[in-house]
C-alpha positions as CSV (number, residue, x, y, z in Angstrom):
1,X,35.3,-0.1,31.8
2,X,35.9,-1.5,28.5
3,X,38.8,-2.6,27.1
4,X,37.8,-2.4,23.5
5,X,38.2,0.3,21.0
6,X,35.2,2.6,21.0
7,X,33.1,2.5,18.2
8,X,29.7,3.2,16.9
9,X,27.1,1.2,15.0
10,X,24.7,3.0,11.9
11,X,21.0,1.9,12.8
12,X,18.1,1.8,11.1
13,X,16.2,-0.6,13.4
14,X,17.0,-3.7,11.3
15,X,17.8,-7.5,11.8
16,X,21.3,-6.7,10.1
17,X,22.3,-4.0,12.5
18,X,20.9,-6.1,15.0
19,X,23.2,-9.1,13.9
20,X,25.8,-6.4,13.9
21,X,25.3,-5.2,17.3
22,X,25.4,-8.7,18.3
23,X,28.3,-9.2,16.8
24,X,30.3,-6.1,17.8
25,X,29.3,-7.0,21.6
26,X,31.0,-10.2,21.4
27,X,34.5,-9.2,20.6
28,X,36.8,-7.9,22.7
29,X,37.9,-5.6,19.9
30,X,35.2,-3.6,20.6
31,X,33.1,-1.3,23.0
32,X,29.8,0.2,21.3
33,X,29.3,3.6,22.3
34,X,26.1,4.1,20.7
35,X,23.7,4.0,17.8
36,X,23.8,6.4,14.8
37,X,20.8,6.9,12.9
38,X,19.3,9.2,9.9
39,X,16.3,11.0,10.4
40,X,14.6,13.2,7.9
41,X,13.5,16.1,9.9
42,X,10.2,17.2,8.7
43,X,8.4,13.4,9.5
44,X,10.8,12.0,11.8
45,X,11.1,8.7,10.5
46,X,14.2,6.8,9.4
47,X,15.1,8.1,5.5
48,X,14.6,5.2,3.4
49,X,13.1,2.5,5.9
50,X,9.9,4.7,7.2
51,X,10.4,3.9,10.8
52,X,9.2,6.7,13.4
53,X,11.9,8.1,15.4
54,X,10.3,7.1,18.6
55,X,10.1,3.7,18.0
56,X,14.2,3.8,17.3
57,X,14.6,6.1,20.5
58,X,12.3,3.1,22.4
59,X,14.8,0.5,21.0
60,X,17.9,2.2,21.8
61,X,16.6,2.3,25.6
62,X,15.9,-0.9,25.1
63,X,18.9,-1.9,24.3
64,X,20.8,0.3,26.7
65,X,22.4,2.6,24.0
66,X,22.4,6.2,23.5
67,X,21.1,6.9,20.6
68,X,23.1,9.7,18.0
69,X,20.1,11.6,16.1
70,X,21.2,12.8,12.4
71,X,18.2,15.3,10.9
72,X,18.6,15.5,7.5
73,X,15.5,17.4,5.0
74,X,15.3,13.4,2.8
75,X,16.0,13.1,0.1
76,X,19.0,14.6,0.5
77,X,21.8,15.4,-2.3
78,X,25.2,13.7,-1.5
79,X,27.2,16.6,-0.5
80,X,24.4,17.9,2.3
81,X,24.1,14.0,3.7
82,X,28.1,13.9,3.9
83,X,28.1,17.5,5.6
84,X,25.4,15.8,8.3
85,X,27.0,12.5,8.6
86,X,30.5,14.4,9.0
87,X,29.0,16.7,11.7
88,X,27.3,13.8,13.5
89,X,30.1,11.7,13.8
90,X,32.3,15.0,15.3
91,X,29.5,15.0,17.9
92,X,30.3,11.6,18.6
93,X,33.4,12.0,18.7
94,X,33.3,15.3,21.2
95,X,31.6,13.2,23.5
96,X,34.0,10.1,22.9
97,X,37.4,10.9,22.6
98,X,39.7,8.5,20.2
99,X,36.4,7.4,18.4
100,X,37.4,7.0,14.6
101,X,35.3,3.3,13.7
102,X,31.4,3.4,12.9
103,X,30.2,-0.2,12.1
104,X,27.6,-1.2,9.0
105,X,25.4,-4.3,8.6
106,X,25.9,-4.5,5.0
107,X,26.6,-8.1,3.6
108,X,28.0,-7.8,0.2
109,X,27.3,-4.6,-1.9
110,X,30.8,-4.3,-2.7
111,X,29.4,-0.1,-4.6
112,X,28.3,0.7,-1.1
113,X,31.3,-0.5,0.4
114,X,33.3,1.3,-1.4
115,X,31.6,4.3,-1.2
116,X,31.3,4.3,2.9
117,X,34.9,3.6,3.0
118,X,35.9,6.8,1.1
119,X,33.4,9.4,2.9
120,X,35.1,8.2,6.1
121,X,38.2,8.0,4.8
122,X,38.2,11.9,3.8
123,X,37.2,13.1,7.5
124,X,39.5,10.2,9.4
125,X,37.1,7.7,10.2
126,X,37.1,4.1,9.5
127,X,34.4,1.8,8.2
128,X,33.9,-1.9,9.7
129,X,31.9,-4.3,8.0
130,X,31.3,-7.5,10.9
131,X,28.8,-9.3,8.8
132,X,30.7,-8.8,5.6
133,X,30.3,-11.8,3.5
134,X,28.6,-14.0,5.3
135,X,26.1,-16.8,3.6
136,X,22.9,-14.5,3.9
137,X,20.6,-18.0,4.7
138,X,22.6,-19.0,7.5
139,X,22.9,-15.6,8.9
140,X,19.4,-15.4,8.9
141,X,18.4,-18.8,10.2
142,X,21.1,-17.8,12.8
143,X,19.3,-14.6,13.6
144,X,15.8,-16.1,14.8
145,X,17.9,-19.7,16.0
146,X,19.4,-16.8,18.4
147,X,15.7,-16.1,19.9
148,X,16.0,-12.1,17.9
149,X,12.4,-10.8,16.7
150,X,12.1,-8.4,14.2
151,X,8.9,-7.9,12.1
152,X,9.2,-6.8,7.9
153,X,7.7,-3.7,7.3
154,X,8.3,-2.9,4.1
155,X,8.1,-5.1,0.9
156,X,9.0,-4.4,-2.8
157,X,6.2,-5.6,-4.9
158,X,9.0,-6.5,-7.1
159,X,10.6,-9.3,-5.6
160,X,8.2,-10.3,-3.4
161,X,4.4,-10.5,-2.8
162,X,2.4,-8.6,-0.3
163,X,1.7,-10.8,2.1
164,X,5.3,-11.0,3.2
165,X,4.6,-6.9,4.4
166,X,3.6,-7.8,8.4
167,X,5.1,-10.9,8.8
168,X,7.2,-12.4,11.6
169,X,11.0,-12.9,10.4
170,X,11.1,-16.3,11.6
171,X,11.7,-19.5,9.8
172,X,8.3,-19.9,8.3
173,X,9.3,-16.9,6.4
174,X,12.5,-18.1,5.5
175,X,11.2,-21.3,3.7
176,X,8.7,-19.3,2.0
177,X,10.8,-17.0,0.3
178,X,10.4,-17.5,-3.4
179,X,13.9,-18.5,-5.2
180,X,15.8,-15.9,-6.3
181,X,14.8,-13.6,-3.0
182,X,17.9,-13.2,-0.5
183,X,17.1,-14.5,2.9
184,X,18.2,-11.2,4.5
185,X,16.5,-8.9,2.0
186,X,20.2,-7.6,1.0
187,X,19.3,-7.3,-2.5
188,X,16.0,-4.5,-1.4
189,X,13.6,-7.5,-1.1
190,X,12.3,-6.4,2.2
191,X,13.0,-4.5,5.4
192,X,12.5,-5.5,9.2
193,X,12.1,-4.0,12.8
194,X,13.4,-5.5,15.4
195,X,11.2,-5.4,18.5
196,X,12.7,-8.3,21.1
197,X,15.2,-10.7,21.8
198,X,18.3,-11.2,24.2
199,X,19.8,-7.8,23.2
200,X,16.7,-6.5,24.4
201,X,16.1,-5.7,28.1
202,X,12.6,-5.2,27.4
203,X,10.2,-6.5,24.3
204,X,8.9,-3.4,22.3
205,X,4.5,-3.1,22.7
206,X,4.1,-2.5,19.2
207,X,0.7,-0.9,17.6
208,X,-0.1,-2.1,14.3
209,X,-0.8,1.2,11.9
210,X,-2.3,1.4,8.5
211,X,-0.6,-0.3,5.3
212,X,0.3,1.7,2.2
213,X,1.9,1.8,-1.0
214,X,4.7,4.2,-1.6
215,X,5.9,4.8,-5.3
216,X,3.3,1.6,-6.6
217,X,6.2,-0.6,-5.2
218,X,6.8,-0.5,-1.7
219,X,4.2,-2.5,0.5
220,X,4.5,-0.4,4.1
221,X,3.5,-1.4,7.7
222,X,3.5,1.5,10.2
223,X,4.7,0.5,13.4
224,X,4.2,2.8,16.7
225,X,4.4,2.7,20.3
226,X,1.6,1.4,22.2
């Protein structure tokens, strides 16, 4: 049994809370209970990121985690995504007793720091940042050094051009970033999916889907099962 205090991780299928994981499972502090991740209900996909819920629920086996299931109708006003986050996490905590801590992979948005902090804060949980801060190049470089695979699926034509949609996160990627573009995508350049590495017991098969353009700014892959 573990000695650490039991807390969960919020997933979205990323390299950061992959890094995260990584990082919670390394200290002693802690024992990860599980993954926590936002669905929207009528596509089930992650809300924001586009990923398809099975592909999550294949990672999550993957990676030997149960995986907690938040349906939401996205986009959601703030006082109905609180409500589901706050009934979510007394799931959780029903099936976990003495679980207060949910972990984040943010970096440094100091605004969405803050505003984590105080939803918790009002229902008794308690926010944990273990990549907070960290230089974002050598977390990355750190990240594929580590043998962790993750492939970007989303791109904001904004920051970055559309061939970066599809890629491999590895370190050809990295010294191709234009300047200006963060190296772990904090500031929206990009998103990932992770599909292998050592937290992995086994690789994902991954299908290529179709590419589109959400909102004439987001370059999307779609990723599913094979």
């Amino acid at each position: 049994m573990a000695d650490g205090q039991p807390i969960l991780l919020a997933w979205s299928g990323g390299k950061d809370c992959l890094m995260a994981l990584d990082r919670l499972l390394a200290d002693p502090r802690w024992d990860v209970v599980g993954l926590l991740t936002t669905l929207d209900r009528s596509t089930d996909r992650v809300a924001m990121h586009d990923v398809r819920g099975s592909v999550l629920r294949a990672q999550a086996t993957a990676l030997r985690l149960p995986l907690i299931e938040m349906p939401i109708d996205w986009p959601a006003p703030n006082d109905v995504y609180l409500a589901a986050f706050a009934a979510a996490l007394a799931s959780a905590q029903r099936t976990t007793p003495g679980l207060v801590h949910i972990a984040f992979g943010d970096l440094f948005l100091d605004d969405l720091r803050r505003w984590r902090e105080a939803a918790l804060e009002r229902i008794g949980w308690k926010a944990e940042f273990p990549l907070w801060n960290e230089p974002t190049r050598a977390l990355a470089s750190a990240f594929v050094d580590a043998g962790h695979r993750a492939i970007v699926t989303t791109v904001d034509l904004e920051r970055l051009p559309e061939a970066f949609c599809g890629r491999e996160f590895d370190a050809s990627l990295l010294a191709e970033l234009p300047q200006g573009a963060d190296a772990c995508g904090e500031n929206g350049e990009f998103h990932t999916l992770c599909h292998a590495g050592p937290l992995f017991a086994t690789a994902l098969a991954l299908v290529r889907g179709q590419m589109t353009t959400r909102m004439q700014r987001f370059r999307c892959l779609d990723l599913e099962l094979g």
